[in-house]
C-alpha positions in Angstrom: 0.0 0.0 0.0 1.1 3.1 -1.2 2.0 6.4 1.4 1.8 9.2 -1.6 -2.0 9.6 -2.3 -3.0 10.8 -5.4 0.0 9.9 -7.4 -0.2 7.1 -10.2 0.9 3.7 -8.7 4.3 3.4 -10.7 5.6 6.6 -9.6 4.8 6.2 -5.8 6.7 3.1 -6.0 9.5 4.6 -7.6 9.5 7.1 -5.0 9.2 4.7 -2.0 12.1 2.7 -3.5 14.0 5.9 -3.6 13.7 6.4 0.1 11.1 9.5 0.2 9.0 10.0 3.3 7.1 12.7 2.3 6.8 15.3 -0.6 8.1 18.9 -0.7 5.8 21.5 -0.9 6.2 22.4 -4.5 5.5 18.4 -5.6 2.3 18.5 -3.6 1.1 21.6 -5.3 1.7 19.8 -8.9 -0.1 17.3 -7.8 -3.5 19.4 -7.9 -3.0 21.2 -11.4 -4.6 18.2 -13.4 -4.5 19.0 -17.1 -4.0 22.7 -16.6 -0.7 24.5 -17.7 1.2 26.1 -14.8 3.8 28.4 -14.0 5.5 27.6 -10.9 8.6 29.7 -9.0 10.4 27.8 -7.0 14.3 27.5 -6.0 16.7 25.0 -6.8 16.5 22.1 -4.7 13.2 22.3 -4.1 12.5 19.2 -5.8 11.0 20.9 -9.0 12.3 18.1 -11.4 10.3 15.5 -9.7 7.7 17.6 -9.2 7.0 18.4 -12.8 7.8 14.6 -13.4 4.9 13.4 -11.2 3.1 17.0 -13.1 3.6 14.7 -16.4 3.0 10.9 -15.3 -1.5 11.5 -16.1 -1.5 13.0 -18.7 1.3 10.8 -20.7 0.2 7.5 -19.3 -3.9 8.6 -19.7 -4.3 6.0 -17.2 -2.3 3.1 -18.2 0.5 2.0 -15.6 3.1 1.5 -18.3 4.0 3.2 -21.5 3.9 0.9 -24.8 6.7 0.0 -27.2 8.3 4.0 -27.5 8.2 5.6 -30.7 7.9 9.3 -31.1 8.0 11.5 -28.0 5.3 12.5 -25.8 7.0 14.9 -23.6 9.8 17.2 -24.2 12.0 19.3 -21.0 14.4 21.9 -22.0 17.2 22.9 -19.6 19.8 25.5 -19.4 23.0 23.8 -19.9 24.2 20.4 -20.6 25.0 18.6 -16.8 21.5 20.2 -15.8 20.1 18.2 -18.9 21.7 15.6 -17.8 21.0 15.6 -14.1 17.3 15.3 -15.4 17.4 12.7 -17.4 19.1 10.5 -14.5 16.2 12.1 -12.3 13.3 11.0 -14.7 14.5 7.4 -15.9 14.6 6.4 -11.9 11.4 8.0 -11.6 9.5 6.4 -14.3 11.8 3.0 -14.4 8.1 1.2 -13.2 6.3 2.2 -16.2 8.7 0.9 -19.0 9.1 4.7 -20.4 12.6 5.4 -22.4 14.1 8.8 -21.4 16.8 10.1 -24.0 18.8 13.2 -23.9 19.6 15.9 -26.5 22.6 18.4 -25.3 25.7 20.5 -27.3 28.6 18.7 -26.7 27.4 15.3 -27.5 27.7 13.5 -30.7 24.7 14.1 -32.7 24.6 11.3 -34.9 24.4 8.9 -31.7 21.2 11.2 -31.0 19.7 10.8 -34.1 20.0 6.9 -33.8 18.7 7.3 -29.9 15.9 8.8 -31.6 15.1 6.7 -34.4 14.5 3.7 -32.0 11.8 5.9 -30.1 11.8 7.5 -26.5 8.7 8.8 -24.6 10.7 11.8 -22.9 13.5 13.5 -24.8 15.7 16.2 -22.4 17.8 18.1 -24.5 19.1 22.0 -24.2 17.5 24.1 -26.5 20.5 24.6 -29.1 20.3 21.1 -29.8 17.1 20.9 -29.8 16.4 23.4 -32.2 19.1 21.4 -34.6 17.4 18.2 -34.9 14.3 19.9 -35.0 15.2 21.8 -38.1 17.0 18.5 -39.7 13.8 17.1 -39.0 15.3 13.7 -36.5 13.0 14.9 -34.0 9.4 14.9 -34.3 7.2 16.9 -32.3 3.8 15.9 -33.6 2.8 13.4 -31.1 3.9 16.0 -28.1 1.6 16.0 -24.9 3.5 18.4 -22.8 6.2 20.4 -22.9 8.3 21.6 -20.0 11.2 24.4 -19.4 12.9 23.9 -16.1 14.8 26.8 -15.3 13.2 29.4 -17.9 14.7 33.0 -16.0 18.0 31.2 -17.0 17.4 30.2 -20.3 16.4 33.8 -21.0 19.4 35.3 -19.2 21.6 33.3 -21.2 20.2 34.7 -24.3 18.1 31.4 -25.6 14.5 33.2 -26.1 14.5 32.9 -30.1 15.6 29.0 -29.4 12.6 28.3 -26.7 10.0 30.5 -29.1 10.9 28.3 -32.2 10.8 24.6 -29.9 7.5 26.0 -29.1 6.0 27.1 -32.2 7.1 23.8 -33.2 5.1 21.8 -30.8 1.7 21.2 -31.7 -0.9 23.8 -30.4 -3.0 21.6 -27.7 -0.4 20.9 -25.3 0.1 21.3 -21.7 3.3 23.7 -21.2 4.8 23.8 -17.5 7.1 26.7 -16.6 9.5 25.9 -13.9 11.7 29.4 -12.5 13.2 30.9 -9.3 12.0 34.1 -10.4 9.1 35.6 -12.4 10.4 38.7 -14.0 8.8 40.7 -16.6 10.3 38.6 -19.4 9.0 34.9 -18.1 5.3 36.5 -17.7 5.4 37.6 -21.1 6.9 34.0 -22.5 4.2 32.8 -20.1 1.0 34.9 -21.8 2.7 33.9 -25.2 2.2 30.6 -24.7 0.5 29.3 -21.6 -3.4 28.8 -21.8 -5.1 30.2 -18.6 -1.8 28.6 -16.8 -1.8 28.1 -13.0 0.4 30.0 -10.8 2.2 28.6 -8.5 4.8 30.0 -5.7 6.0 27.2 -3.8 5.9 27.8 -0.1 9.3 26.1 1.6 12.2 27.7 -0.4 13.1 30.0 3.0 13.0 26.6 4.6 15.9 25.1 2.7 17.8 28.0 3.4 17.3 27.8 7.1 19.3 24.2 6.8 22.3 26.7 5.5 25.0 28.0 8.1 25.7 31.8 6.6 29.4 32.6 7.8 31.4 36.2 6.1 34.5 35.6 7.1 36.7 39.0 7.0 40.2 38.6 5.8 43.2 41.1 4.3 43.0 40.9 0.7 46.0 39.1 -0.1 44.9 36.1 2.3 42.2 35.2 0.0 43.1 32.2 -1.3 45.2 31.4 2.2 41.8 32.0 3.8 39.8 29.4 1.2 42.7 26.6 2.1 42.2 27.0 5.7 38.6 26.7 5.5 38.4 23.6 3.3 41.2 22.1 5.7 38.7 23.2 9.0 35.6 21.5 7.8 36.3 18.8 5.8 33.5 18.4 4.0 32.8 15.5 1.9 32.1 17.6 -1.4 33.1 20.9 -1.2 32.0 23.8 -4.2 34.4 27.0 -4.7 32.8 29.3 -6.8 34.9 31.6 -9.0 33.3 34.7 -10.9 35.9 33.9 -14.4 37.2 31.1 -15.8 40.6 32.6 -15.4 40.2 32.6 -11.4 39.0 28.6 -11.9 41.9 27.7 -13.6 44.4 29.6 -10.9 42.5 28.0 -8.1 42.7 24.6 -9.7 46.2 24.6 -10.6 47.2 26.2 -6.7 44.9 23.7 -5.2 46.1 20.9 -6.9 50.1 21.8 -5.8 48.3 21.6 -1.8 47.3 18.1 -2.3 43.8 18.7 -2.7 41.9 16.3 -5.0 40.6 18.7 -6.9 38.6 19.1 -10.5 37.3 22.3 -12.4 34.2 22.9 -13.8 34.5 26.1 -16.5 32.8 26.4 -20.1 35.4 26.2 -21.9 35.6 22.3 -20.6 34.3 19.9 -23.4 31.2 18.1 -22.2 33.4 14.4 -21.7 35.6 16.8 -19.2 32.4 18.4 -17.4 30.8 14.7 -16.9 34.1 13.4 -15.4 35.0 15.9 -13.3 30.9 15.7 -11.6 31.2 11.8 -11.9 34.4 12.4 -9.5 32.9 14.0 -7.2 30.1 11.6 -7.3 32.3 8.8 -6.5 34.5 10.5 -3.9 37.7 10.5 -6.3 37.5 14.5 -5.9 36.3 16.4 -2.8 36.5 19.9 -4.3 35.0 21.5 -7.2 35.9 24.9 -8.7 33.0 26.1 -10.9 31.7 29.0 -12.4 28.0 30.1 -11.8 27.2 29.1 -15.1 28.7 25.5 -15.2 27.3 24.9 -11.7 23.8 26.3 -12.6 21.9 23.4 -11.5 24.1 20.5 -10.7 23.0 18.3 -7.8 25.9 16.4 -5.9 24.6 14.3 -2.7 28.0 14.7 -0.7 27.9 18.6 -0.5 28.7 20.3 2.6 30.4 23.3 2.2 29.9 25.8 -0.3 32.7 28.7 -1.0 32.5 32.2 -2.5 35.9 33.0 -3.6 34.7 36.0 -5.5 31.7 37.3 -3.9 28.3 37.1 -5.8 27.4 39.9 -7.9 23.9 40.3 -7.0 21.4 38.2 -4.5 19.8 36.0 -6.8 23.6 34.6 -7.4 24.0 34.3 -3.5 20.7 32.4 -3.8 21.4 30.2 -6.5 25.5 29.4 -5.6 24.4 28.6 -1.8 20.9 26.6 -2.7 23.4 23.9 -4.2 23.9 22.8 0.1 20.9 21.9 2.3 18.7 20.4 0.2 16.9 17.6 1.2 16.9 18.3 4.7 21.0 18.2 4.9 22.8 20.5 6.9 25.2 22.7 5.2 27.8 26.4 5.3 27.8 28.9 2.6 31.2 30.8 3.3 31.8 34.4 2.2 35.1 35.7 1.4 35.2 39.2 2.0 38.5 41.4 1.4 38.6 44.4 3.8 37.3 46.5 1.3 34.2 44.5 0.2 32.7 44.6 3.9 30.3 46.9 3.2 29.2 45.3 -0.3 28.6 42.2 1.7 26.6 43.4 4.2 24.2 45.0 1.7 24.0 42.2 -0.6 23.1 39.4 2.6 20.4 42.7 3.3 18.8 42.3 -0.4 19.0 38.2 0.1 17.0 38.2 3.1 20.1 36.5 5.1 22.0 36.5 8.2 25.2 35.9 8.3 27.9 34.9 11.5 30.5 37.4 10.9 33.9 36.3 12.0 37.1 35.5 10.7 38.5 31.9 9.2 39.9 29.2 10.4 43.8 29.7 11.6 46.4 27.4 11.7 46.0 26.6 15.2 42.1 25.9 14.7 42.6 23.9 11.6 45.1 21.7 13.7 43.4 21.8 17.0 40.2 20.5 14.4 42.3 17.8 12.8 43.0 16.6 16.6 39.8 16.4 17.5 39.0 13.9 14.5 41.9 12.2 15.3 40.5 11.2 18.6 36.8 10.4 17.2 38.0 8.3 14.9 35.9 5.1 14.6 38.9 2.7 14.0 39.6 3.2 17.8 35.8 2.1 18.8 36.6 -1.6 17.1 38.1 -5.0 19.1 41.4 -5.8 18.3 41.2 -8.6 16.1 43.3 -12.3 16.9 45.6 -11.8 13.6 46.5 -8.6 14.7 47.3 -8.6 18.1 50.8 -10.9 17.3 52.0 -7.5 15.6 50.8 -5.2 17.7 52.7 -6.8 21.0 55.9 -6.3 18.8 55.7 -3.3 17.7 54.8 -2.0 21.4 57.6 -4.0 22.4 60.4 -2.1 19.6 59.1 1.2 19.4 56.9 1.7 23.0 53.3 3.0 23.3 54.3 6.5 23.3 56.6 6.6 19.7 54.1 4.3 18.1 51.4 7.5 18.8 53.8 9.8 17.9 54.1 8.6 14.7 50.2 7.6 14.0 50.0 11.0 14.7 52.7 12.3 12.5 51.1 9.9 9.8 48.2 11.3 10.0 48.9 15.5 10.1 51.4 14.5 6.6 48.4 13.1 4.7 46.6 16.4 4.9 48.2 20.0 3.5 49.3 22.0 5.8 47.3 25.1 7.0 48.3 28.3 5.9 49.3 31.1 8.6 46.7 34.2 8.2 47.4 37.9 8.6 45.2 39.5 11.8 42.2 41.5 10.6 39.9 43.8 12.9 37.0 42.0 13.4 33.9 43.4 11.7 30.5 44.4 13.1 27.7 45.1 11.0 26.5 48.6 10.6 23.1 49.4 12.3 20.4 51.8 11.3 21.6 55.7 11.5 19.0 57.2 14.1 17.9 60.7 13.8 20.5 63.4 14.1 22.9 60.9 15.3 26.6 61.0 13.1 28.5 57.9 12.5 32.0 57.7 11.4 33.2 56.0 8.7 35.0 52.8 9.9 36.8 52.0 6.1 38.8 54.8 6.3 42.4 54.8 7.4 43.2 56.8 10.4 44.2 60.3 8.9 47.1 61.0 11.3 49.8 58.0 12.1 51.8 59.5 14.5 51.3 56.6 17.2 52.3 54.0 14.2 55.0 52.5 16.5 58.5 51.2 15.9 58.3 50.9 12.2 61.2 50.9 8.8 61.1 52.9 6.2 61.2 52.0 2.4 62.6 54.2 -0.5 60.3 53.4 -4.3 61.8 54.4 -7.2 58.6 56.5 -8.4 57.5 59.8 -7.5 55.2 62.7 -8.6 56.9 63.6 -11.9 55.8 59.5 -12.2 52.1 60.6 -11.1 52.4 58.2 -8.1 49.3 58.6 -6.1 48.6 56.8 -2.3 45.1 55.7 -4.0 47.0 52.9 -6.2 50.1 53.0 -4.6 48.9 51.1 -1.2 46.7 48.6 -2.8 50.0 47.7 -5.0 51.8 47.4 -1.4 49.3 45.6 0.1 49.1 43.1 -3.2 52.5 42.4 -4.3 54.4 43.1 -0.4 51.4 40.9 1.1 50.4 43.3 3.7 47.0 44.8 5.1 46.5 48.7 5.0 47.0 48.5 8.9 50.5 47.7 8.6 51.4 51.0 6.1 52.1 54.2 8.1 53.0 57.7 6.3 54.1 57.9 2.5 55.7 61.1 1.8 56.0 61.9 -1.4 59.2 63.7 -3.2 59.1 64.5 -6.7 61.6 61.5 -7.7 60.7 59.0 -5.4 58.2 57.6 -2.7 59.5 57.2 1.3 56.8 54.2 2.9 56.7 53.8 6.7 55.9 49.8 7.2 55.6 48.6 10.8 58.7 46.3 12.1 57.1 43.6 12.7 56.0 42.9 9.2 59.2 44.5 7.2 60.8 40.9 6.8 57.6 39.5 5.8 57.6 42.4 2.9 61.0 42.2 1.4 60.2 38.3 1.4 57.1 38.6 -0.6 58.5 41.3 -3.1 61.4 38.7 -4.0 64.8 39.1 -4.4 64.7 41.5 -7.3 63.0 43.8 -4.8 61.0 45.0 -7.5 57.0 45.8 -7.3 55.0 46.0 -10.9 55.7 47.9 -13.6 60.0 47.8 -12.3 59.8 50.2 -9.4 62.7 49.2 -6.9 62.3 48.8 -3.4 65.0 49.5 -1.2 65.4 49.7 3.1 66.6 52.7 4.8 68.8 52.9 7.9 66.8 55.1 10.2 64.4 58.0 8.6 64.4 59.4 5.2 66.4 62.4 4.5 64.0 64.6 2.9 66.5 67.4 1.7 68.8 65.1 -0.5 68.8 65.2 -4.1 65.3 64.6 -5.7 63.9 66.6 -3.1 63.4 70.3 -4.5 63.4 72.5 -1.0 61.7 76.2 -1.4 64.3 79.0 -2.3 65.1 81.2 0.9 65.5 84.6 -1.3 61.6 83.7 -3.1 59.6 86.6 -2.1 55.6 85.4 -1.6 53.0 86.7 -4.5 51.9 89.5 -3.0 48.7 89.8 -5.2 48.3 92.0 -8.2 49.6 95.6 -8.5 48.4 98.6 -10.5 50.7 98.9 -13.9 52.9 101.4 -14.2 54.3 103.0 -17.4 58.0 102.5 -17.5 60.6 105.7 -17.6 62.1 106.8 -20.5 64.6 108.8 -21.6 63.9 109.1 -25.5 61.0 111.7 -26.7 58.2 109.9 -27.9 58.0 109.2 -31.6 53.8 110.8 -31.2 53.8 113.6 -29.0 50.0 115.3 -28.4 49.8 118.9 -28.2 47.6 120.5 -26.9 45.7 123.7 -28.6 45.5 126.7 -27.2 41.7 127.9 -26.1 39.9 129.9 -29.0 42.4 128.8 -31.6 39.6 126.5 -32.9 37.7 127.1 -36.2 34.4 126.6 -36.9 33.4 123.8 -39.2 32.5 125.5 -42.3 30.8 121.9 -43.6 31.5 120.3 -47.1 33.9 122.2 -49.2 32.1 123.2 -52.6 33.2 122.7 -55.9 32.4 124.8 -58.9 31.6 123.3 -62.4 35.1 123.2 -63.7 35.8 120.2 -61.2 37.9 118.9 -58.7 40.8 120.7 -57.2 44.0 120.9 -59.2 45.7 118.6 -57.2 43.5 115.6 -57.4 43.3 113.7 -61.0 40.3 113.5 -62.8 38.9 109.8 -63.0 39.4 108.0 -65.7 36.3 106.9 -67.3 36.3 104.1 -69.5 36.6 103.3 -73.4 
């Protein structure tokens, strides 16, 4: 007897075989939309795939418990990218296993001649992406006239990644009486209009529950000095040792340095990128699958949707750009009632970014800062004494060796080196630069001031006992403190705490670092003492001397601009070339107005004109 009412027979004993209890909230609201078309939001790992696979099961079995021999397809499901294809496909052929259907899949990447074939023999459900399936489509090796329903799991993706034209010509090319499910996260502008396009009088459906599979997630920002990121992701991999762990990189470029670094620590590691070929993409998820690799480093698009059992720890190397991201990136732990930590990396400077973009999310975070050396080892301790091999009996065949080996080496050196065994089988932690710990900002009240707690201090006269560093740059250079401390704090792998004044001359750059961490800089610059773009780096003996050369001190004898003064004519000796006279009162004559000429012309002295011809 059946526990899952109101589902066909097959399924719920698919289902029950599969080790469900009880249905999540968005599979018992498919369960009521009949025939109807539906649009339903929910997140990822809510269970949407079987949902809109027990959505399917009446209307393509039109009450029959099994399928007959398969020939052309009843129900098509478009996904996003090729291992969310593919996660479906493994989803739906354990679900309907009972009823005899065949379930094939259609995804870029693959060889499409081994699809056509697929298809030629017949499936009931065909799960492609919608590039591929808009190729055999138009070479005519799929046929969509005996369609029933058509599904598009993850649509808000589909259209982010630019696939609207593809899903509008799969769906024009389905026949026009079909049921058409919409599976999102979201419901923008853009999915209702795909929705009124070509949904009739569709059901709406927000699934109640997403919050709760957030609430199985443990939130943690951890704070760190910018160059520590990557120190900072080692350490926290190390402290929890989770069975399948999930770094998330915002470029490809920043998955392929993380791969290669975390592959030289001795972590079994794969990559997960789009410019992997499908074969690669399948292997590396069939590694973690089979514990052969514990950490993944993935993009959001080549992670968009993947579903691995094992995860326990999700990473945000480069911190989401916006909350859906968070969402999505973090939704891949906790599901299915599993426990899991979505881990922040935020640099100093990113602390207020953070805190608004958990605000947006609708999460709470622990804020703290990661796992150091001593916690990673005091951690790896702790396992060491819960170990289960030291619950078992010691068995007959074993006890022979045991007696000599306590006998040679003695109780405490045999520990020792269990102990030794098992700290060199792990990498070792990484040693992390102090940060300031970081509290949240709280609501401004009224009238009240705050201070901004980013800044750097703007007097460092209480820096300490400190050493000074001369930089080949200066202001004829353009050096500015703006780029010049994030440089230092990059290549010298410092935090901004440890830089005290920079005085500037007009040839070079004087840097006051703090003592403690001058060894540490020189170290990191390398031996050619050199930061980017060749400027030299050299340590003084005591404090600059600011009135060497290079330094252009004021002139003693430069009088100060005294402001503009009235122009004075300069003194001559020489008579001017013009000289005005002036004439005497009454010596003027009246005008006498326009002289008159009489009839024999012009004055004698003037030339006649010369008229022409």
């Amino acid at each position: 007897m059946s526990n899952f009412e109101g589902i066909v027979p097959a399924l719920a004993e698919a289902l029950e075989k599969r080790g469900y209890v009880e249905l999540t909230p968005v599979q018992k609201a498919v369960l009521e939309l009949g025939e109807a078309d539906a649009l339903v939001s929910a997140q990822t790992g809510s269970g949407k795939t079987v949902a809109f696979g027990l959505a399917l099961a009446p209307t393509l079995l039109g009450g029959a418990e099994r399928f007959g021999p398969a020939g052309v397809p009843l129900a098509l499901a478009v996904a996003p990218t090729r291992e969310l294809a593919l996660q479906v496909t493994r989803e739906l052929q354990w679900l309907y296993a009972p009823t005899g259907a065949t379930v094939a899949s259609c995804v870029g990447g693959m060889d499409m001649r081994s699809e056509r074939r697929v298809l030629e023999r017949g499936a009931h459900i065909v799960v492609g992406t919608p590039g591929r399936l808009r190729d055999h489509i138009t070479r005519n090796s799929l046929d969509m006239s005996a369609l029933k329903a058509v599904v598009l799991d993850e649509a808000d993706e589909m259209l982010d990644l630019g696939f609207r034209e593809d899903l509008e010509f799969i769906l024009d090319a389905a026949p026009a009486q079909r049921r058409t499910l919409m599976f999102s996260a979201t419901v923008p502008r853009s999915i209702a209009t795909l929705a009124q396009g070509y949904q009739r009088d569709a059901v709406r459906i927000s699934a109640g529950g997403e919050e709760k599979q957030h609430l199985d997630i443990e939130y943690r920002a951890l704070n760190v000095a910018y160059p520590d990121r990557e120190n900072a992701i080692i350490n926290v991999l190390r402290f929890y040792e989770a069975k399948n762990a999930l770094v998330f990189c915002n470029t490809r470029a920043a998955v392929n340095h993380l791969t290669a670094r975390f592959n030289n620590r001795n972590f079994s590691v794969v990559a997960l990128s789009g410019e992997l070929s499908q074969n690669e993409r399948s292997h590396a998820l069939q590694a973690m699958r089979d514990g052969r690799a514990k950490v993944c480093i993935a993009t959001d698009v080549a992670a968009r949707g993947i579903d691995l059992p094992n995860l326990e720890l999700v990473i945000h190397a480069d911190l989401p750009t916006n909350p859906e991201t968070l969402l999505h990136r973090s939704g891949r732990t906790g599901r299915a009632g599993r426990k899991g930590v979505s881990a922040l990396i935020v640099p100093n400077g990113a602390r207020k970014r953070t805190e608004r973009l958990l605000q947006n999310a609708g999460l709470k975070a622990t804020w703290a800062s990661p796992p150091s050396a001593d916690d990673v080892i005091k951690r790896d301790d702790e396992r060491i004494l819960a170990d289960p091999a030291f619950d078992e009996p010691v068995a007959d065949d074993e006890r022979g060796f045991i007696d000599a080996l306590l006998a040679k080496h003695g109780a405490e050196q045999v520990a020792a080196a269990f102990v030794r065994q098992c700290r060199a089988s792990r990498s070792a932690p990484e040693d992390l630069m102090d940060v300031a710990p970081f509290t949240p900002s709280r609501e401004k009240p009224a009238g009240e001031k705050f201070e901004r707690r980013d800044e750097a201090p703007s007097r460092r006269d209480d820096f300490g006992d400190s050493v000074w560093f001369s930089l080949s740059i200066g202001r004829r250079q353009n050096a500015e403190p703006r780029w010049l401390i994030p440089m230092l704090c990059r290549t010298g792998n410092i935090s901004k705490r440890e830089i005290g004044a920079i005085k500037m001359q007009q040839e070079e750059t004087f840097v006051q670092i703090a003592a403690d961490w001058a060894d540490r800089f020189l170290a990191a610059i390398g031996p050619d003492k050199k930061l980017q773009g060749n400027i030299v780096v050299k340590r003084l003996d005591g404090t600059p001397d600011l009135s060497r050369a290079g330094y252009q001190a004021p002139k003693p004898d430069k009088k100060p601009h005294r402001g503009k003064r009235p122009f004075e004519a300069p003194q001559t000796a020489h008579k001017p070339k013009f000289e005005k006279r002036e004439r005497p009162a009454g010596d003027a004559k009246p005008w006498a107005g326009k002289p008159k000429f009489d009839k024999a012309g012009p004055p004698k002295n003037k030339k006649p004109k010369k008229r022409p011809g």
